[in-house]
C-alpha positions as CSV (number, residue, x, y, z in Angstrom):
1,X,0.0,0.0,0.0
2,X,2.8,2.4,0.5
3,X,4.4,1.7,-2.5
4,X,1.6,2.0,-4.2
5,X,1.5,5.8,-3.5
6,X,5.3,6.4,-3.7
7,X,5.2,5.0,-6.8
8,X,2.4,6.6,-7.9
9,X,4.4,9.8,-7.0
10,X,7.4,8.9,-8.4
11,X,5.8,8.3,-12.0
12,X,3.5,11.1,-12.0
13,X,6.7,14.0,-11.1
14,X,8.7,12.6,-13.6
15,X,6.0,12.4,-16.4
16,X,5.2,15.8,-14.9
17,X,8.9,17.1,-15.4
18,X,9.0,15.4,-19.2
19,X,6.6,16.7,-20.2
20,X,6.9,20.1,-18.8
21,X,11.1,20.7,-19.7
22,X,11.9,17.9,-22.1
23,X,15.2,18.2,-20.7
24,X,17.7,15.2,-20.1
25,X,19.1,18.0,-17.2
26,X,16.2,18.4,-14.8
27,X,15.8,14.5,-15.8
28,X,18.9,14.0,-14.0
29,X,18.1,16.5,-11.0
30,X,15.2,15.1,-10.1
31,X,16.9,11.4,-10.3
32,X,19.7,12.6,-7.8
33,X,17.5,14.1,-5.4
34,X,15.5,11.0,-5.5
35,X,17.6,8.5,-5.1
36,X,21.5,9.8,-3.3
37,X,20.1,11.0,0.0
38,X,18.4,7.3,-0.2
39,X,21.5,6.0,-1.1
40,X,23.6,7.6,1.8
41,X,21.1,7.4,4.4
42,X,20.2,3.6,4.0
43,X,23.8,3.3,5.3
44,X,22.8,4.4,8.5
45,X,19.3,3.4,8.1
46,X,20.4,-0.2,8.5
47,X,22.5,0.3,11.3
48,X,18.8,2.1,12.8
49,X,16.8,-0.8,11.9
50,X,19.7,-3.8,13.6
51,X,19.2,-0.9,17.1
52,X,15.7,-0.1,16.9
53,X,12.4,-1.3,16.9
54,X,11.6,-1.8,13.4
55,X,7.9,-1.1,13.3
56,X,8.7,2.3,15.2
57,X,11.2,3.1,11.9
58,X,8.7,2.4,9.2
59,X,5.8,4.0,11.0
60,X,8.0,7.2,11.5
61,X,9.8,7.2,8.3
62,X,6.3,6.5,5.9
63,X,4.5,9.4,7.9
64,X,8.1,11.7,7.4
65,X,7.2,11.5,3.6
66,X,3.5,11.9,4.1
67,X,4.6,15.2,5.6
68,X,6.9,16.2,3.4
69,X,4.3,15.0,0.5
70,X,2.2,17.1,2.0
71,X,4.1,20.2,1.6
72,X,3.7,20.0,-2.4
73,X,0.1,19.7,-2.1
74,X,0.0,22.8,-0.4
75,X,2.4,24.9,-2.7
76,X,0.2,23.5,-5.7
77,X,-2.5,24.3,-4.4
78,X,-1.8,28.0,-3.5
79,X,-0.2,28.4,-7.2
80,X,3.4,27.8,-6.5
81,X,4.6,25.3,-9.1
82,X,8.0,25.6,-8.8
83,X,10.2,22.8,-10.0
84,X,12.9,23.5,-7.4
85,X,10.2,23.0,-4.7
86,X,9.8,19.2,-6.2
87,X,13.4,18.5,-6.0
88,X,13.6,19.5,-2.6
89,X,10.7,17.6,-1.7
90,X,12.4,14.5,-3.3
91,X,15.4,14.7,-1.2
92,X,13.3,14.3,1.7
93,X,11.0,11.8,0.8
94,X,14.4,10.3,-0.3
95,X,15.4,10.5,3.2
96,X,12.7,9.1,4.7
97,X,12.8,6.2,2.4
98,X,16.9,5.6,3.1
99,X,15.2,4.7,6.7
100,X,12.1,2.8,6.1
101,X,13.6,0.4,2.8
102,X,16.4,-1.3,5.0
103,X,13.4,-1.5,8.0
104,X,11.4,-3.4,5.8
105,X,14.0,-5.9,4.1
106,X,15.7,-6.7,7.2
107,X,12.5,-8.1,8.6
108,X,12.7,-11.1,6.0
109,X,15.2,-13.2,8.1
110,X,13.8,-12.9,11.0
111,X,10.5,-13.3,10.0
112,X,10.9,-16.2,7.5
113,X,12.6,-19.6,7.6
114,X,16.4,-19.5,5.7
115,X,15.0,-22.1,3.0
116,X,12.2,-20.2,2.4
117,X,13.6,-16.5,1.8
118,X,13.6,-17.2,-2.1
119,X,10.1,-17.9,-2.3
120,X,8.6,-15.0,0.1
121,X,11.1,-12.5,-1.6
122,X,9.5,-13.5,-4.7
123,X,6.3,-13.1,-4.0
124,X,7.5,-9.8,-2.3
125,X,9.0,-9.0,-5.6
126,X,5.5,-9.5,-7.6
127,X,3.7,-7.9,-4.8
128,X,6.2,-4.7,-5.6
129,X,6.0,-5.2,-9.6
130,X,2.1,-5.3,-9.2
131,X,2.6,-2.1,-7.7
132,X,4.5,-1.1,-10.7
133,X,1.4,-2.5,-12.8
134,X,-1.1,-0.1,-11.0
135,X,0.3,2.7,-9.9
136,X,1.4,4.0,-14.0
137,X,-1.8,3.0,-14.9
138,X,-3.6,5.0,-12.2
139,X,-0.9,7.8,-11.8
140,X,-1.3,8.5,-16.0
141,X,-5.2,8.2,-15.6
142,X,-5.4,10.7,-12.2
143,X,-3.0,13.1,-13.9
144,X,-4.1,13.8,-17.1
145,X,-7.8,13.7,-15.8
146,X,-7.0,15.9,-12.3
147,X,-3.3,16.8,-12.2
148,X,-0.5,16.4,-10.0
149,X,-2.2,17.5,-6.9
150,X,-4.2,14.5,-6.7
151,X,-1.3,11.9,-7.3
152,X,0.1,13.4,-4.1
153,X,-3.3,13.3,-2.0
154,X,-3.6,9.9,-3.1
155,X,-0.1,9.3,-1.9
156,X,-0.6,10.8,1.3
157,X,-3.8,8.5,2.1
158,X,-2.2,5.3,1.2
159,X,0.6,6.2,3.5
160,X,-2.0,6.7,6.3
161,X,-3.3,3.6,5.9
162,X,-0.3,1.6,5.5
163,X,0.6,3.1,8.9
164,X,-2.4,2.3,10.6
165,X,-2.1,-1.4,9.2
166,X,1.2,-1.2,10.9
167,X,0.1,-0.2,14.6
168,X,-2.2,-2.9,14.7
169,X,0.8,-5.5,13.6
170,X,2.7,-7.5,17.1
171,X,5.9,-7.3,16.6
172,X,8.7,-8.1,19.2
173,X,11.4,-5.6,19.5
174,X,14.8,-7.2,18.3
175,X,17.7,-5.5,18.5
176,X,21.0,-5.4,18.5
177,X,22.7,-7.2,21.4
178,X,26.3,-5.3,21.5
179,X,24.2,-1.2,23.0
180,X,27.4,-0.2,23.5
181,X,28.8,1.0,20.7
182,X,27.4,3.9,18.8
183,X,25.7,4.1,15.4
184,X,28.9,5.4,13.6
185,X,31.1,2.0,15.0
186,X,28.6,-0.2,14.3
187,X,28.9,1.3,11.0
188,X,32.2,1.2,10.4
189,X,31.9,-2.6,11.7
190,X,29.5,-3.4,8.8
191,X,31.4,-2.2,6.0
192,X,34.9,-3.7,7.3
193,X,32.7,-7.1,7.8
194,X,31.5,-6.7,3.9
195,X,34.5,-5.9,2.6
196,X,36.6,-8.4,4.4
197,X,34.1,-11.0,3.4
198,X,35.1,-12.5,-0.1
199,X,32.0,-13.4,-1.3
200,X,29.9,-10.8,0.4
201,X,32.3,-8.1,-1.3
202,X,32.0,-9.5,-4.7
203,X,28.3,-9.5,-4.8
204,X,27.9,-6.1,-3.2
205,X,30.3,-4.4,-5.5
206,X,28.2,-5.9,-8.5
207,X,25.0,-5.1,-7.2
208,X,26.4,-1.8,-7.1
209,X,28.0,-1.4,-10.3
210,X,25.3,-2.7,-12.0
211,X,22.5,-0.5,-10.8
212,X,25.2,2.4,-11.2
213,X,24.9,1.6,-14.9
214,X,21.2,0.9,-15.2
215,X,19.5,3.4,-13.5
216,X,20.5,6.3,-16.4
217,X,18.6,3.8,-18.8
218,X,15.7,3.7,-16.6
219,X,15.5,7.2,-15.5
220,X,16.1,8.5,-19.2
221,X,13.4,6.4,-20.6
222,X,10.9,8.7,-20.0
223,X,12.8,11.5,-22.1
224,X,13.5,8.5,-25.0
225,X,10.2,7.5,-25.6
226,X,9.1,11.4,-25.7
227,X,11.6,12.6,-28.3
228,X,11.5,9.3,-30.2
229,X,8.1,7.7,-30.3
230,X,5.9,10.6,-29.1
231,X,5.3,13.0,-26.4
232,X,1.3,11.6,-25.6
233,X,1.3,10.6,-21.9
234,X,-0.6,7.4,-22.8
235,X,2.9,6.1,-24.4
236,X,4.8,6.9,-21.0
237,X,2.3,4.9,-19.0
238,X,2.0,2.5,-21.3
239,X,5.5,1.5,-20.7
240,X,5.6,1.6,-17.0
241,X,2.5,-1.1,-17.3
242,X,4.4,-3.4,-19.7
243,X,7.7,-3.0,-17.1
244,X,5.5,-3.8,-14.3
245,X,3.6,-6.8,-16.2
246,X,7.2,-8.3,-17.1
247,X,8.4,-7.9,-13.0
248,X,5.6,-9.8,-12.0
249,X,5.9,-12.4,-14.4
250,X,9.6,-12.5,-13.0
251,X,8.6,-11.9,-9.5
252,X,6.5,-15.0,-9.7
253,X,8.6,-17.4,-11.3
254,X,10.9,-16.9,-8.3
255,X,7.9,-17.7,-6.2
256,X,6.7,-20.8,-8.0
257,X,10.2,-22.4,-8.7
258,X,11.8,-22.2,-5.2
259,X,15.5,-21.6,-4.8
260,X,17.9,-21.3,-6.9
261,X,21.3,-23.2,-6.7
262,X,24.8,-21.3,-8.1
263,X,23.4,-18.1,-7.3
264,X,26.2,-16.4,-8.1
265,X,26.7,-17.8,-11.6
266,X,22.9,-17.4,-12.3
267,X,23.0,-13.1,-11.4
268,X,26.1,-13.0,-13.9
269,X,24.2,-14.2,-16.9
270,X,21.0,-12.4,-16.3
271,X,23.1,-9.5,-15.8
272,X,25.0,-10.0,-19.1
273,X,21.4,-10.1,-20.5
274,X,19.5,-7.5,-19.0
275,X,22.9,-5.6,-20.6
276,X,22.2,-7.0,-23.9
277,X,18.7,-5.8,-23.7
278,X,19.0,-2.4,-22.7
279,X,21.7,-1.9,-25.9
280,X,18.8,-3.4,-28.1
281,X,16.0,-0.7,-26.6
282,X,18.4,2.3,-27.6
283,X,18.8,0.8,-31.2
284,X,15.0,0.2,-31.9
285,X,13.3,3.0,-33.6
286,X,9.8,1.2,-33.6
287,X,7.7,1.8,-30.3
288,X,5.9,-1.3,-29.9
289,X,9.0,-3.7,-30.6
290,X,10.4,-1.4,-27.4
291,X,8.2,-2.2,-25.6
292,X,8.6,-5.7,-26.3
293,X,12.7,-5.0,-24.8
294,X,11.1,-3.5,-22.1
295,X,8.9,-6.5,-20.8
296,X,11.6,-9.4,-20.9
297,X,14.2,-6.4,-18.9
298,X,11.4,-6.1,-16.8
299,X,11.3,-10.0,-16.5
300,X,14.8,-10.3,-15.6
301,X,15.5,-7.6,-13.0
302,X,13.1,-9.0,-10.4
303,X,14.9,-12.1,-10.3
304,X,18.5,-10.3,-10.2
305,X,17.5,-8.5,-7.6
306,X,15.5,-11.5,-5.7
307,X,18.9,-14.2,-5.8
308,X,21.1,-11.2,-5.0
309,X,19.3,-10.0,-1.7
310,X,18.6,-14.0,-0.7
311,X,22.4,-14.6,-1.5
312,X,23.6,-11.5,0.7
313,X,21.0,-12.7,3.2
């Protein structure tokens, strides 16, 4: 449920910001502000979630972007659309999502027998990509029929009520045992521990490197399908619905089939072809074959992403 909403956020400001600039820049501002505070605070955010009561963390850090949601609906609403008002927004809802994301994953273990993670992060994964399948299709629908505003509002209400769904959850606290030491040494213990790890390191740094070279593809999309195929926002929901269709088809397979033995060996050639695939979307000139690119990528990240987190796990 709060996906839904961020989501439906997420597509609606940068359909908003395509559509608006057509500009590969404020493309590329609004992805930074989205995703590095997210990026540097889920560093501390895990060390939050292995001290804290995780319930306390999501509940805090979904109603933090609520808040900060609700700041654009305001400004929009009082005739102050200012684009720099929407980046700064971003960041925080950024922020608030570098806290709740490593919550939310780290309950998995504890929550779900070892030989089971594969299949519940699968169906996680689907749950997410049907997410993906809804909220473009809604998001393109509610703005082009009532504007941005109402993305937000809906944003803001799902976020309520994935809050309330988690008060009424009983949880026990778990933390960490060692209270000692602070967040910054705990920390620093973490990334000596990865990086000291062979295997651990390995998979981390290509988890990394690959999304490092990924995400322009994803974010630029958008701007791609505008100057290539047509500016109409139908097209740019369109595609977010055949992406989601493909991550559940993924997301499910994952689900259905159980583990996964060589994990390692598996990522590397999905990578290698989620690669291949995102060369062949920048060479097609015809929409509908693009979209044919972007349903099997959309196939293949969920389960990259699914074996990596169960193998780091």
């Amino acid at each position: 449920i709060s996906l839904f909403g961020s989501q439906l956020v997420s597509y609606a400001i940068i359909w908003y910001i395509t559509l608006e600039t057509s500009s590969g820049g404020w493309l590329t501002m609004i992805t930074v502000c989205s995703m590095m505070p997210q990026a540097l605070i889920s560093l501390w955010g895990g060390v939050l979630a292995d001290r804290y009561n995780k319930k306390t963390l999501i509940i805090l850090s979904d109603t933090f972007i609520a808040i900060a949601t609700l700041i654009l609906v305001v400004a929009f609403i009082s005739a102050f659309k200012n684009l720099y008002l929407i980046l700064i927004v971003s960041m925080l809802r950024s922020i608030g999502a570098g806290v709740q994301t490593p919550a939310v994953t780290s309950f998995f273990p504890e929550l779900v027998p070892e030989n089971q993670l594969a299949r519940v992060q699968g169906i996680n994964q689907a749950l997410g990509s049907a997410m993906m399948l809804l909220a473009p299709a809604l998001g393109g629908l509610v703005l082009n029929q009532f504007g941005l505003v109402w993305t937000f509002i809906i944003d803001i209400l799902s976020a309520a009520a994935a809050v309330l769904i988690m008060f009424r959850l009983k949880i026990e606290k778990k933390i960490s045992k060692d209270q000692r030491s602070d967040i910054l040494t705990d920390l620093k213990k973490g990334l000596t521990y990865t990086f000291h790890h062979r295997q651990l390191r390995q998979i981390m740094l290509a988890y990394a490197l690959s999304f490092v070279l990924f995400t322009p593809a994803a974010t630029l999309a958008p701007l791609l399908i505008e100057r290539s195929f047509g500016n109409e926002l139908w097209r740019l929901s369109f595609n977010q619905i055949i992406w989601g269709l493909g991550s559940i088809i993924g997301g499910l397979s994952l689900s259905f089939f159980g583990d996964v033995k060589q994990k390692a060996r598996v990522i590397s050639y999905l990578l290698i072809t989620f690669g291949l695939l995102l060369i062949l979307e920048g060479a097609v000139s015809n929409f509908w074959l693009y979209q044919i690119l972007v349903g099997l990528t959309g196939i293949l990240l969920p389960i990259i992403v699914t074996l990596q987190t169960v193998r780091i796990q």
